[in-house]
C-alpha positions as CSV (number, residue, x, y, z in Angstrom):
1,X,-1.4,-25.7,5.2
2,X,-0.1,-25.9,2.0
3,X,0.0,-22.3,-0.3
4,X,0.6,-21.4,-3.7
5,X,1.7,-17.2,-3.9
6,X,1.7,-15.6,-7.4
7,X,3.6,-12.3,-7.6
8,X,5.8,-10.1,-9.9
9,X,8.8,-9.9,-7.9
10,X,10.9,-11.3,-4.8
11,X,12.6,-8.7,-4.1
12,X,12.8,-7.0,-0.9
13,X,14.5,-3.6,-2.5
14,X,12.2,-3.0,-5.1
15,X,10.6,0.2,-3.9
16,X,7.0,-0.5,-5.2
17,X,7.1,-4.2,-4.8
18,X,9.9,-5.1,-1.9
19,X,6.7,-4.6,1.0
20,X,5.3,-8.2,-0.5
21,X,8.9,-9.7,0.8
22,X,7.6,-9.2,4.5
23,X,3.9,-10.6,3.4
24,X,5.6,-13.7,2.6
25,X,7.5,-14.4,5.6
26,X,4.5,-13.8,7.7
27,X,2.3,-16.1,5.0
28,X,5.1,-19.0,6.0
29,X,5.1,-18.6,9.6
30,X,1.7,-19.9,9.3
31,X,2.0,-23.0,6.8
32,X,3.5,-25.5,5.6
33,X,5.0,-24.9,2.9
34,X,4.5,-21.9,1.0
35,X,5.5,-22.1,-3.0
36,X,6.1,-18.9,-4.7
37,X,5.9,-18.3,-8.5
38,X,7.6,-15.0,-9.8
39,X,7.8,-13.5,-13.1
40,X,11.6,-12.0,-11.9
41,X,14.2,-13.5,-10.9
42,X,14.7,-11.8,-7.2
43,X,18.1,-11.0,-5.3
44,X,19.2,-12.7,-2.3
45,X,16.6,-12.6,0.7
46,X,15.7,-14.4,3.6
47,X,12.6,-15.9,3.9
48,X,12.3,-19.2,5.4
49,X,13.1,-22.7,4.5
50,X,9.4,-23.9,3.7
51,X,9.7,-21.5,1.0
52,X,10.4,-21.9,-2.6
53,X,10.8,-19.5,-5.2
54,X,10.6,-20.2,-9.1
55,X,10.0,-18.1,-12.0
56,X,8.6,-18.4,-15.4
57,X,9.8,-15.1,-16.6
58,X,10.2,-15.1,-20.6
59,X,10.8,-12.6,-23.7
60,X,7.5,-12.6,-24.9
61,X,3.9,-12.3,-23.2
62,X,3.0,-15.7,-24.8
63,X,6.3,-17.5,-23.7
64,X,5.6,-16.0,-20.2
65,X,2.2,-17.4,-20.2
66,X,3.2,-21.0,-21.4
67,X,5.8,-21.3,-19.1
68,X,3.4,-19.7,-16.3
69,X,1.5,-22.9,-17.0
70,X,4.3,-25.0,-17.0
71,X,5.6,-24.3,-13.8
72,X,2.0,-24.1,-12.2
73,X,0.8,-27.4,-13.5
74,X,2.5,-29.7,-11.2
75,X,2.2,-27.6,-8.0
76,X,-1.4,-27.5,-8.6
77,X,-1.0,-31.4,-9.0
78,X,-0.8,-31.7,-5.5
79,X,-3.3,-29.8,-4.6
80,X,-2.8,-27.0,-2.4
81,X,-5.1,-25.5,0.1
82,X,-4.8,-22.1,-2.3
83,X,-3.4,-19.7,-4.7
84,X,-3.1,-16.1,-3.8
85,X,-2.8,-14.1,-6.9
86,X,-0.6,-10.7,-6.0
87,X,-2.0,-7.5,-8.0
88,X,-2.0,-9.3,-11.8
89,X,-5.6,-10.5,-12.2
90,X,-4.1,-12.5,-15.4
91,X,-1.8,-15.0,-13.1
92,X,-5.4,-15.9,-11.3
93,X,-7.4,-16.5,-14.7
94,X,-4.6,-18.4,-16.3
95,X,-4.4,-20.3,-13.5
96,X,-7.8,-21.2,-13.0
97,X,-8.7,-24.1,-16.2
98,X,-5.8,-26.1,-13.8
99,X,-7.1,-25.2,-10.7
100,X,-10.8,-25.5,-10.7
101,X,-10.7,-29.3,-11.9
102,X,-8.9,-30.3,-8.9
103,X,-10.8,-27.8,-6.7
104,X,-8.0,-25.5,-5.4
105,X,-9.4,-22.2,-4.0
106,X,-8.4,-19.5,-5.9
107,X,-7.7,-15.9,-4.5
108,X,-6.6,-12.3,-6.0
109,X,-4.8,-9.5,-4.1
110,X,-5.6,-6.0,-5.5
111,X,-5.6,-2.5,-4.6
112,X,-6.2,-0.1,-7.5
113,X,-8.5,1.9,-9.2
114,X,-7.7,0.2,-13.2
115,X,-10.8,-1.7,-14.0
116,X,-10.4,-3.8,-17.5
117,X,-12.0,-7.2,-18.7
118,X,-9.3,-9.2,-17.1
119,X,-9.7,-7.9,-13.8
120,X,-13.4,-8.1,-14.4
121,X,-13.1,-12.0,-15.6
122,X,-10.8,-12.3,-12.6
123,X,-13.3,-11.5,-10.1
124,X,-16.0,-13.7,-11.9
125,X,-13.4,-16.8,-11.3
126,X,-12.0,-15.8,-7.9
127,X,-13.3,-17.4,-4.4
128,X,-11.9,-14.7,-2.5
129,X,-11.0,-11.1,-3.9
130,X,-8.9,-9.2,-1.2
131,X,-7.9,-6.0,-0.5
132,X,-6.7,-3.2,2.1
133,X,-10.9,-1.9,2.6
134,X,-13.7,-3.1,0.6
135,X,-13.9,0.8,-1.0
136,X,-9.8,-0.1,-2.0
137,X,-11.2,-3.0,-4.4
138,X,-12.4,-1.2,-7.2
139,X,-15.5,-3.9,-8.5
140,X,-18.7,-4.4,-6.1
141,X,-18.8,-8.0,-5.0
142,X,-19.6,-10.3,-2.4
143,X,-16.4,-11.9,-2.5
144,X,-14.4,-9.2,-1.3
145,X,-12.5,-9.6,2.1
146,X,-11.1,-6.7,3.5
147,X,-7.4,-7.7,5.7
148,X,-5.2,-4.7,6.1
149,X,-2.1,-3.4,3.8
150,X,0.0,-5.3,5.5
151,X,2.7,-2.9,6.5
152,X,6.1,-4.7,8.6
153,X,5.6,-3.2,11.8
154,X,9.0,-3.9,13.1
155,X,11.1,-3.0,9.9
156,X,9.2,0.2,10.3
157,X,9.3,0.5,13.6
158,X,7.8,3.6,16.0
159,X,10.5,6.9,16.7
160,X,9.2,7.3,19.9
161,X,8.9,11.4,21.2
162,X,8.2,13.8,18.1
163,X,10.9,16.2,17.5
164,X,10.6,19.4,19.3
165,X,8.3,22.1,17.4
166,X,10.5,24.5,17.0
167,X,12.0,25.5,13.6
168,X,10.2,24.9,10.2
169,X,8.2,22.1,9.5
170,X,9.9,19.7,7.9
171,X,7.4,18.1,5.3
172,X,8.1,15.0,3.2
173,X,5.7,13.4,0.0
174,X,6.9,9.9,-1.2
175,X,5.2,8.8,-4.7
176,X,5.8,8.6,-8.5
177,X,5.6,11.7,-10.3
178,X,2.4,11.0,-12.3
179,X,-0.4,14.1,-11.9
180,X,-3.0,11.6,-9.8
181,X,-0.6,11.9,-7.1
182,X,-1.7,15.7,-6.5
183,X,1.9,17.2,-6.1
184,X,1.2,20.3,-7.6
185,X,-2.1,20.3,-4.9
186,X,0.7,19.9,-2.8
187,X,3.0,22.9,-3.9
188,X,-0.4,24.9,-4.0
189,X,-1.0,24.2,-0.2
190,X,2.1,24.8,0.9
191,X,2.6,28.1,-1.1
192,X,-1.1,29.2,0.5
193,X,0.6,28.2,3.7
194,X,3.4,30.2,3.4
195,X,1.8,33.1,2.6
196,X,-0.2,32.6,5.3
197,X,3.1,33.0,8.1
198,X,3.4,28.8,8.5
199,X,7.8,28.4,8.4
200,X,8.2,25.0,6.3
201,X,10.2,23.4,4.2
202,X,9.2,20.4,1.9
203,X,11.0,17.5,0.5
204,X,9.1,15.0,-2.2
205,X,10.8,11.7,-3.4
206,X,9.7,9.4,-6.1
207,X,10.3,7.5,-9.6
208,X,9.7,9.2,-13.0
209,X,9.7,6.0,-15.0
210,X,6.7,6.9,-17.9
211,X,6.8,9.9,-20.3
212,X,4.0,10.9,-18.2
213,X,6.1,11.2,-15.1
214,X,8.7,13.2,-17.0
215,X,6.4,15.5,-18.2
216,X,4.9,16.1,-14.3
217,X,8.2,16.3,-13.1
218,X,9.3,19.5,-15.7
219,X,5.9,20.6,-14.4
220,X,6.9,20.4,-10.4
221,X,10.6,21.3,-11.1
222,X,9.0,24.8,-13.0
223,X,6.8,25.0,-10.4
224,X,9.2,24.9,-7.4
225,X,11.3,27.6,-8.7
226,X,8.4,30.2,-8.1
227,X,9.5,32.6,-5.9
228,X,7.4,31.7,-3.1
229,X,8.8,28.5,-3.2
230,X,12.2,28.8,-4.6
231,X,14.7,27.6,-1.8
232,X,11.5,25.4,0.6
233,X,11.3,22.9,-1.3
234,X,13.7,19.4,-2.8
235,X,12.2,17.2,-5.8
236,X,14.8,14.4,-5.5
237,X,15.2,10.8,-6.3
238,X,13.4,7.8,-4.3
239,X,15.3,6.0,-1.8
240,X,16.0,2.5,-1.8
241,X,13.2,1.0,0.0
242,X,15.3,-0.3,3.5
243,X,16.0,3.5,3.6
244,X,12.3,4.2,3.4
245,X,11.3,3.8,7.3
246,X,14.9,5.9,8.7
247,X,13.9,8.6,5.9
248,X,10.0,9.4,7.6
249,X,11.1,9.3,10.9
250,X,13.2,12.4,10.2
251,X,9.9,14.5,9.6
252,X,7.5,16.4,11.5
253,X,4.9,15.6,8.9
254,X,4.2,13.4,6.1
255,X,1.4,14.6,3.3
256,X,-0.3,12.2,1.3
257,X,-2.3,14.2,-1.8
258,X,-3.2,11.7,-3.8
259,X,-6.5,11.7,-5.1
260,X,-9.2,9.9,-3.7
261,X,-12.3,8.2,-5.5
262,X,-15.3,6.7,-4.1
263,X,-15.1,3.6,-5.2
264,X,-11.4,1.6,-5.5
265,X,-9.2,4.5,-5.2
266,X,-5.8,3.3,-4.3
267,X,-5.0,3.6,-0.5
268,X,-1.4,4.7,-0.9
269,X,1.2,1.9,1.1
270,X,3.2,5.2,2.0
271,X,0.0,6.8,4.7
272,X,0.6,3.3,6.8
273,X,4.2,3.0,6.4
274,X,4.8,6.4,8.2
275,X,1.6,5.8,10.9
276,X,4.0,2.2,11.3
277,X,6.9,5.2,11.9
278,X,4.6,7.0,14.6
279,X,4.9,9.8,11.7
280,X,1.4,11.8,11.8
281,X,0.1,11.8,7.9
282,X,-2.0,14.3,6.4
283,X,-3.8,12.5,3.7
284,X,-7.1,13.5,1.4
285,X,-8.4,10.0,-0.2
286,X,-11.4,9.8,1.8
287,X,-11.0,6.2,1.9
288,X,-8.8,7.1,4.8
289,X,-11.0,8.8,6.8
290,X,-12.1,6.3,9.3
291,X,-7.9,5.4,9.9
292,X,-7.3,8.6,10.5
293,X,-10.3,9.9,11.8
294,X,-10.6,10.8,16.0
295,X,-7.2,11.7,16.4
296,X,-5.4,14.4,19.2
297,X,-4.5,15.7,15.4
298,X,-6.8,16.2,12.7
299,X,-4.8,15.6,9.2
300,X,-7.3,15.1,6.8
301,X,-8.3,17.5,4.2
302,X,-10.5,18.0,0.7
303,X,-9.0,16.3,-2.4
304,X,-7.4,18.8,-4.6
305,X,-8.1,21.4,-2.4
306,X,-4.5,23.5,-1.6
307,X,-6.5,25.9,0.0
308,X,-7.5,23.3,2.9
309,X,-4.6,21.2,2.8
310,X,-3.0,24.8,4.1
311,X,-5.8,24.9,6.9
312,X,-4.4,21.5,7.8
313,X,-0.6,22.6,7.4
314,X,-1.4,25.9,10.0
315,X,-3.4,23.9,12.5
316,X,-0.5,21.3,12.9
317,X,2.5,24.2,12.4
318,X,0.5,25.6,15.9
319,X,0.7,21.8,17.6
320,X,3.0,20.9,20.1
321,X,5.0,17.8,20.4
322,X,2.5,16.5,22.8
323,X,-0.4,16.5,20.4
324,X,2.2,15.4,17.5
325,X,3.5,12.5,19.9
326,X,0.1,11.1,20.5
327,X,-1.2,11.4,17.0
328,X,1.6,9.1,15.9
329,X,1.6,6.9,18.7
330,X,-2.4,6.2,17.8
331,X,-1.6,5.9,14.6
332,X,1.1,3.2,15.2
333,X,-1.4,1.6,17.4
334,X,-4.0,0.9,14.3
335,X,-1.4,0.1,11.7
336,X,-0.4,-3.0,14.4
337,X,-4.2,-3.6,15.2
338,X,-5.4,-4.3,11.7
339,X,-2.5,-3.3,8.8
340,X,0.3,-5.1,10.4
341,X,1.8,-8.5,8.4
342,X,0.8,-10.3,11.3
343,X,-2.9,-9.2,10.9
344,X,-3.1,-9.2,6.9
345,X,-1.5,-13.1,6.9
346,X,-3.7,-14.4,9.9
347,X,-6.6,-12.8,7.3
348,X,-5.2,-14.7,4.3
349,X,-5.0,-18.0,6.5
350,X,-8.7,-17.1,7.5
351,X,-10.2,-16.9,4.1
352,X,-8.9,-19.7,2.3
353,X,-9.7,-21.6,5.4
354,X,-13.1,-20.8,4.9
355,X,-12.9,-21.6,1.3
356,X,-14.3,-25.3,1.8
357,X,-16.6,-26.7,-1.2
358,X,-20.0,-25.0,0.7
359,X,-18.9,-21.9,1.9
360,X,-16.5,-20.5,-1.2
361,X,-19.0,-17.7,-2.4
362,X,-19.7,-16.7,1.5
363,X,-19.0,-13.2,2.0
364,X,-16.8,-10.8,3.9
365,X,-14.4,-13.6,6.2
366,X,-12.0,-10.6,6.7
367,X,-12.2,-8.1,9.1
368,X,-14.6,-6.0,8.8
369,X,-13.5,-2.6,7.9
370,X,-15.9,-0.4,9.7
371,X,-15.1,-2.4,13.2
372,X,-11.2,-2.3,12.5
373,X,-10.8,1.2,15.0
374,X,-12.5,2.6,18.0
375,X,-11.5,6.3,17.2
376,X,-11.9,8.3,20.2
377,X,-15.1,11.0,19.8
């Protein structure tokens, strides 16, 4: 099998892009050769020797776009078994006037909530749309395939035993600064919880990178000073990513607020990363409930809500290391089972396989998201 890969970055560093790094080694283990177009130039890595990388980065969004084409043309010319199209709708719809002729499948990875006329058009010219759930893809269609996030399961690998409970929790939140990631639901909770006798402390790491984010961050830097919080809790700077999976495994507990939606809401990399960890994760996207739903631990609680999210802090404050040990051990259990890079490339391998002439429009080749766990009662 021969694959075409689209993405932004090779980089495996980057903290919001270096997870597609892994993605690739495992989509190469199963071809060919696997050709990878990037808009940056990457660093150093180590993926395998049936890889190439080139990129068609450029100063202007028309120069990127011509030499886009340029550099596509004549891999498409010997026509691949597929192009995967990594979170930029445009790559797939620029691509597709070269690809359809020669009847190369074409294929877009996304998870987000942003719906605009490209992603829209996107989907219209797709075979295959995929994404973590069919809820994380934020347009209803028939094309979606639902394979995992795709987590490396042995760069974050399990702690074992959870730390004794003894001491205060020790809470971490990873994510940008930006309001839809509920931090200040966060501070809320844990103030609630405070009040309410639960001994914690609480570190949050993440990127500030839009006036936006700077604004929110003034916001949660005033807001931490309160004096019911003054002293708990650490706003700091992200790590680099290969830091990421040693940094969770040194928590008790890792919170998740970001905002669900019912339809596409963004299923945060960060709630698998830690479950990878054998970290238990309180999260409140309800998109999450079936992953963590039947465990020794109950972590899930209402969006925007600080007043449950400090129900959820007290119940697991009261656990043991028992209960903690087994929630994270489950949890590692369904990241492997069906959000490992092993199960997300043998589901890209799948679908475009499937994508012959008379069965490209044929629904739902991935695994099926409501058969993905067997949750205990």
């Amino acid at each position: 099998m021969r694959l075409v890969f689209v993405t932004q970055q090779v980089d495996p560093g980057d903290p919001i892009l270096g997870a597609t790094v892994a993605k690739l080694r495992a989509l190469a283990e199963r071809c060919d050769e696997l050709v990878v177009l990037s808009l940056a130039r990457g660093v150093a890595h180590d993926l395998p020797a049936n890889v190439t990388v080139s990129t068609f980065g450029a100063s202007t969004r028309l120069r990127r776009g011509l030499r886009y084409e340029r550099v596509l043309a004549p891999v498409l010319a010997g026509r691949p078994d597929g192009l995967i199209a990594h979170m930029c709708p445009i790559y797939l719809v620029l691509a597709a006037p070269l690809a359809k002729p020669l009847g190369v499948p074409l294929a877009l990875w996304y998870t987000h909530w942003t719906i605009d006329r490209t992603l829209r058009l996107a989907t219209r010219l797709c075979d295959a749309a995929l994404s973590v759930e069919r809820r994380s893809y934020p347009l209803d269609s028939s094309k979606v395939h639902a394979l995992g996030h795709g987590i490396d399961v042995e760069q974050f690998a399990a702690r074992g035993e959870a730390p004794a409970a003894k001491g205060p929790l020790r809470l971490l939140a990873l994510g940008r600064t930006s309001p839809s990631k509920g931090f200040l639901t966060l501070l809320e909770g844990l103030e609630r919880a405070l009040e309410q006798g639960v001994d914690a402390t609480l570190e949050l790491r993440g990127p500030s990178t839009t006036a936006e984010e700077h604004a929110h961050r003034a916001e949660l830097e005033r807001r931490i000073e309160r004096p019911a919080l003054r002293g708990r809790v650490l706003l700091e700077a992200p790590v680099a990513r290969p830091r990421v999976p040693e940094l969770l495994r040194r928590f008790d507990l890792v919170v998740n607020p970001t905002r669900g939606q019912t339809h596409g809401g963004a299923l945060d990399k960060v709630v698998y990363e830690s479950a990878a960890c054998g970290v238990p994760v309180a999260a409140c996207n309800p998109n999450f409930g079936e992953f963590l739903a039947g465990l020794p631990l109950d972590l899930r609680f209402r969006s925007g809500d600080g007043d449950d999210l400090a129900r959820v802090l007290g119940r697991f404050a009261a656990s043991g290391s028992d209960a903690r040990t087994a929630t994270g051990r489950e949890l590692r259990g369904r990241v492997e089972r069906g959000h490992s890079t092993e199960t997300w490339a043998d589901g890209v391998v799948r679908v475009i396989r499937g994508l012959s002439p008379g069965e490209r429009r044929v629904p739902g080749r991935g695994a099926d998201p409501d058969r993905r766990y067997d949750p205990a009662p």
